[in-house]
LOVOTI-773455 format. One record per atom (N, C-alpha, C): residue in three letters; x, y, z. Coordinates in Angstrom, 2 decimals. Example, Ala and Ser with C-alpha at 12.3 -4.5 7.8 and 13.67 -1.06 7.14 Angstrom:
% residues 2
   resn         X         Y         Z
    ALA     13.19     -5.69      7.80
    ALA     12.30     -4.50      7.80
    ALA     13.20     -3.30      7.80
    SER     12.85     -2.25      7.08
    SER     13.67     -1.06      7.14
    SER     12.90      0.03      7.87
//
This chain:
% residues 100
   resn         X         Y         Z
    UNK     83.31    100.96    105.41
    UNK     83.63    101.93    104.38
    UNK     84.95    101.60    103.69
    UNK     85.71    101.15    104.47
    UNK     87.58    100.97    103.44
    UNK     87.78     99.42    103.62
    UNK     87.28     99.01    102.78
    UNK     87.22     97.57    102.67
    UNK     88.11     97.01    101.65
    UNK     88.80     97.86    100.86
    UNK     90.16     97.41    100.08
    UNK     91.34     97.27    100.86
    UNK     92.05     96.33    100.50
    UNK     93.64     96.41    100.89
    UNK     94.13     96.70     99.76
    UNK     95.13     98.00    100.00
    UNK     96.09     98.40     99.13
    UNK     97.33     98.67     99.68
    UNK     98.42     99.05     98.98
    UNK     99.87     98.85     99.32
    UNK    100.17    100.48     98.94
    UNK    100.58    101.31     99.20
    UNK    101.34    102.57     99.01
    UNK    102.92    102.22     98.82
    UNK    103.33    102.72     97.98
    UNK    104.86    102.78     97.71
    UNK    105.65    104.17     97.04
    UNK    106.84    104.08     97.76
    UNK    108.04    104.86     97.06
    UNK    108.94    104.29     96.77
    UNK    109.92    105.30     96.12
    UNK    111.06    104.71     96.43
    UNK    112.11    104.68     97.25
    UNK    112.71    104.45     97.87
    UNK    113.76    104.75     99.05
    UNK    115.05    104.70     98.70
    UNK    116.03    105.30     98.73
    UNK    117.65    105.01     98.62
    UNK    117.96    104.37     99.95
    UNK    118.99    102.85     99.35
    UNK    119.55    102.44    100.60
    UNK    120.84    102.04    100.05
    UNK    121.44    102.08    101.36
    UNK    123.00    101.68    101.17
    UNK    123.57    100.53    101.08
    UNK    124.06     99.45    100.05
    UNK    124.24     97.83    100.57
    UNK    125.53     98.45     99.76
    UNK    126.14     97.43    100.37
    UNK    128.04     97.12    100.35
    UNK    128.61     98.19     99.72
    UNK    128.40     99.47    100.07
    UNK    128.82    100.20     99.76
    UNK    128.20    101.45     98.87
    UNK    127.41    100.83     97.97
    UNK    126.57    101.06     96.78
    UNK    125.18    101.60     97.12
    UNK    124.96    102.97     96.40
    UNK    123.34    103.05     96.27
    UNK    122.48    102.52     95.48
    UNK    122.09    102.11     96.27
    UNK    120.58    101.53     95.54
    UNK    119.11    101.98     95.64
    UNK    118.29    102.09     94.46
    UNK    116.91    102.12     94.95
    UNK    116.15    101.25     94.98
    UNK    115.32    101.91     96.29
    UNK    114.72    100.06     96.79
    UNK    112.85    100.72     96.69
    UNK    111.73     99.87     96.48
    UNK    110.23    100.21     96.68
    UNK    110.02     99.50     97.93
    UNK    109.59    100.98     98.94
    UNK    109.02    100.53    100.23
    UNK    107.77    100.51    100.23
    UNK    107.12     99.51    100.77
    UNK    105.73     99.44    100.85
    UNK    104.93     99.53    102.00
    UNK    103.83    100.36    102.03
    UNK    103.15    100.16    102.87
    UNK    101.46    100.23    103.38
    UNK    100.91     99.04    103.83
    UNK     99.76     98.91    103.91
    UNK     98.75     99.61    104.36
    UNK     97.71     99.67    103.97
    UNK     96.63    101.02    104.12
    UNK     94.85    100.08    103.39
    UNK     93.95    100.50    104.00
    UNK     92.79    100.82    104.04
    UNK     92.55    101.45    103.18
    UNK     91.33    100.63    101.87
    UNK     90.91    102.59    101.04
    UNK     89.56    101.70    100.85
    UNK     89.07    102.93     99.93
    UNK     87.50    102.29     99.34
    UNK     88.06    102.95     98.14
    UNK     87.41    102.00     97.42
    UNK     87.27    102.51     95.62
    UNK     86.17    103.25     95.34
    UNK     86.72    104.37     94.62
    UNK     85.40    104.80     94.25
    UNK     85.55    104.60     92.76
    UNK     84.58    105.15     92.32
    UNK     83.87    105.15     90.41
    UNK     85.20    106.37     90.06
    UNK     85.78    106.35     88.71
    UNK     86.52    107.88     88.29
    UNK     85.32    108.40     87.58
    UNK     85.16    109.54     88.31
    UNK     84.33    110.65     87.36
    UNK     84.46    111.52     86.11
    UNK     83.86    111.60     85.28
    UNK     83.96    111.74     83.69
    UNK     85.03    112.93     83.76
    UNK     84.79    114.22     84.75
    UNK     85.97    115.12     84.68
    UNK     87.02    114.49     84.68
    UNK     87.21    113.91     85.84
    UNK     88.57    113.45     86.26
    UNK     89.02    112.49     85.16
    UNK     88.69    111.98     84.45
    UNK     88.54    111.35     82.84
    UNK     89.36    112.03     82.02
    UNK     88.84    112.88     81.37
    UNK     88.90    114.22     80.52
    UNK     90.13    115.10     81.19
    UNK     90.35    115.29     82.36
    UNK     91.65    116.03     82.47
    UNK     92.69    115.43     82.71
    UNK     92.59    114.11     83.23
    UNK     94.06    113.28     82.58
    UNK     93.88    112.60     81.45
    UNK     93.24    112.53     80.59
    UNK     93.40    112.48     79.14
    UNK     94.23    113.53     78.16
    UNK     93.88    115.04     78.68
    UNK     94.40    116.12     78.42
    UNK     96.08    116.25     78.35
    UNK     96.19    115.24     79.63
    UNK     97.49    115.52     80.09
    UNK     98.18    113.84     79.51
    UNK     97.26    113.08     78.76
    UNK     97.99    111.64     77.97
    UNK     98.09    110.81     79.19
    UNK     96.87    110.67     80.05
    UNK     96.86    109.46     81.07
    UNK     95.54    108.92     81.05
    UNK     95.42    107.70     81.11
    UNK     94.34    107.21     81.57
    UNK     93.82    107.16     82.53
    UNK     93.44    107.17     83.67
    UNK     93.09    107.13     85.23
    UNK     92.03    105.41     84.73
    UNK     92.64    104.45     85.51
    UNK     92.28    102.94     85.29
    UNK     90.88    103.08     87.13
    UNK     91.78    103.95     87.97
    UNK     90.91    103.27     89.23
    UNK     91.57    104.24     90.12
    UNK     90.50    104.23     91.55
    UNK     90.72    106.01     92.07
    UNK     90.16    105.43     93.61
    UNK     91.28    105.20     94.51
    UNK     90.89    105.31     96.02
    UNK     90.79    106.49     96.77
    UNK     90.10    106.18     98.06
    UNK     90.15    107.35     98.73
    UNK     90.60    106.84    100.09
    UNK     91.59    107.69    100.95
    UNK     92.01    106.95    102.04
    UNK     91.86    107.96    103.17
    UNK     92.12    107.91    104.43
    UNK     92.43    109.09    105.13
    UNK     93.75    109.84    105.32
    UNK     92.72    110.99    104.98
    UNK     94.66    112.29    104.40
    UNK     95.43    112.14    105.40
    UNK     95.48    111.87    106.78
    UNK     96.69    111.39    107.51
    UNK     97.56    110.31    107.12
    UNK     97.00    109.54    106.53
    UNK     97.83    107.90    105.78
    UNK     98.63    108.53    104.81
    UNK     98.49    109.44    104.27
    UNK     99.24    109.93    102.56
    UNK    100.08    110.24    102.97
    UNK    101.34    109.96    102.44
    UNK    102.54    110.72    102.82
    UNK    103.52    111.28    101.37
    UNK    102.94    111.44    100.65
    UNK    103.01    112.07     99.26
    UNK    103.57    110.80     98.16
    UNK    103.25    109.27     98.61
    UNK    103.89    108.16     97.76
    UNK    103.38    107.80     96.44
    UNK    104.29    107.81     95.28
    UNK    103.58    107.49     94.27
    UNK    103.36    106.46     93.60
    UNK    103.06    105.47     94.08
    UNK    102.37    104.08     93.82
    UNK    101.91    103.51     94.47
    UNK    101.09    103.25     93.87
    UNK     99.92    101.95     94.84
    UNK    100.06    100.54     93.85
    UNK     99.81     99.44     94.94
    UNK     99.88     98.26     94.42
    UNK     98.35     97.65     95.05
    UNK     97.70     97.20     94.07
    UNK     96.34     96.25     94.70
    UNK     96.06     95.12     93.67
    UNK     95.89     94.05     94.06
    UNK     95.26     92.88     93.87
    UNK     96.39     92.69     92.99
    UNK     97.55     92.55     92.56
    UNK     98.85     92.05     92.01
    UNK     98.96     93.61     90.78
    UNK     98.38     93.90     90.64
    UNK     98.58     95.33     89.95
    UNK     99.63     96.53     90.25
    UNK    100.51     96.93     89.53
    UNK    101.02     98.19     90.62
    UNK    100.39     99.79     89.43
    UNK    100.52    100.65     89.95
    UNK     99.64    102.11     89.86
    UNK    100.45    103.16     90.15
    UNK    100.72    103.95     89.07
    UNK    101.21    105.40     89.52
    UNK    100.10    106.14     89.86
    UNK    100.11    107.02     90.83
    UNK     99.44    107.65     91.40
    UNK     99.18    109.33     90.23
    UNK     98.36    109.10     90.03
    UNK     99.09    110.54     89.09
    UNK     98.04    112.31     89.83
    UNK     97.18    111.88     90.33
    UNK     96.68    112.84     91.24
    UNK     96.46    112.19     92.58
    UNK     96.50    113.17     93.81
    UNK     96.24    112.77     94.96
    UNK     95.70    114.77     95.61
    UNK     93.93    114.05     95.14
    UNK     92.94    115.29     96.01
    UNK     92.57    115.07     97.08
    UNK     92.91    116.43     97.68
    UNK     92.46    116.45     99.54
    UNK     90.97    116.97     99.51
    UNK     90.14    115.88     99.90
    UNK     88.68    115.95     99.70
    UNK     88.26    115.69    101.33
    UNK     88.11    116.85    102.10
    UNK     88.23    116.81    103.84
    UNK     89.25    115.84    104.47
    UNK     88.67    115.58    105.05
    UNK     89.65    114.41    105.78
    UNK     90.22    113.11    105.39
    UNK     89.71    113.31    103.80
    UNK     90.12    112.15    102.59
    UNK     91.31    112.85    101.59
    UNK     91.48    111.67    100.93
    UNK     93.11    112.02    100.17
    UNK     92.32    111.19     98.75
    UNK     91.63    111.15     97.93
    UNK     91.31    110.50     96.49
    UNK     92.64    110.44     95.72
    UNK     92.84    109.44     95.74
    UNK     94.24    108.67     94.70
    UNK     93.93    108.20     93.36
    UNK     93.83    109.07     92.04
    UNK     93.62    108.51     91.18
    UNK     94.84    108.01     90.43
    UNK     94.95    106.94     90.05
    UNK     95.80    105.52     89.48
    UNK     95.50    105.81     88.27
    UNK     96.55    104.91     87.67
    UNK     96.49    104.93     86.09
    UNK     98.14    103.67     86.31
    UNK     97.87    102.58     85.11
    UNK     98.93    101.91     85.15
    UNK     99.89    102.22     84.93
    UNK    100.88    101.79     85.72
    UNK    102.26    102.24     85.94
    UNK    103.04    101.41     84.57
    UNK    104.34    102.75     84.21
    UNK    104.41    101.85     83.16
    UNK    105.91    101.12     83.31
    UNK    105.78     99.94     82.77
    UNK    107.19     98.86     82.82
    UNK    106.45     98.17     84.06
    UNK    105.43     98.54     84.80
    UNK    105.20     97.08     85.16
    UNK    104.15     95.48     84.73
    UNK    104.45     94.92     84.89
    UNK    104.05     93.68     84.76
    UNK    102.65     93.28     85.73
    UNK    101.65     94.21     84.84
    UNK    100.18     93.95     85.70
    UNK     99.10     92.99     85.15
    UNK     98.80     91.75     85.81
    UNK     98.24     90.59     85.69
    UNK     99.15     89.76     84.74
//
């Protein structure tokens, strides 16, 4: 069933020589892709997003991060539905990054 590798990310504040910095922590996870459904279409359109691609993982893995990175792509997360014991992550390209 979760035959994708994907990457979850935030951002983290860390401390080097003194200085804050923000750093993207990543971390690896299991999903399956599913299809985005025409609603889920239509209401981030509403809201000026595209939804590109939409995993589903198990809602224990989520820890409220908003990006995913898969196959050299990175993804803001712009919804994350608790669908039972699943978490559906719908993506939409993140912007300022450099995908393919």
């Amino acid at each position: 069933m979760f035959e994708e590798e994907i990457e979850l990310g935030d951002l983290v504040e860390v401390i080097e020589y003194g200085e804050v910095m923000k750093s993207m922590k990543w971390t690896h996870r299991l999903a399956k892709r599913l299809d985005d459904s025409r609603s889920e279409f239509y209401q981030a359109s509403r809201a000026g997003l595209r939804p590109e691609i939409t995993f589903a993982i198990h809602d224990f893995e989520y820890s409220n991060e908003e990006y995913v990175r898969h196959d050299g792509n990175e993804y803001s997360i712009v919804r994350a539905a608790k669908r039972g014991g699943l978490r559906e992550l719908v993506c939409t390209a993140k912007v300022g990054a450099s995908n393919g």
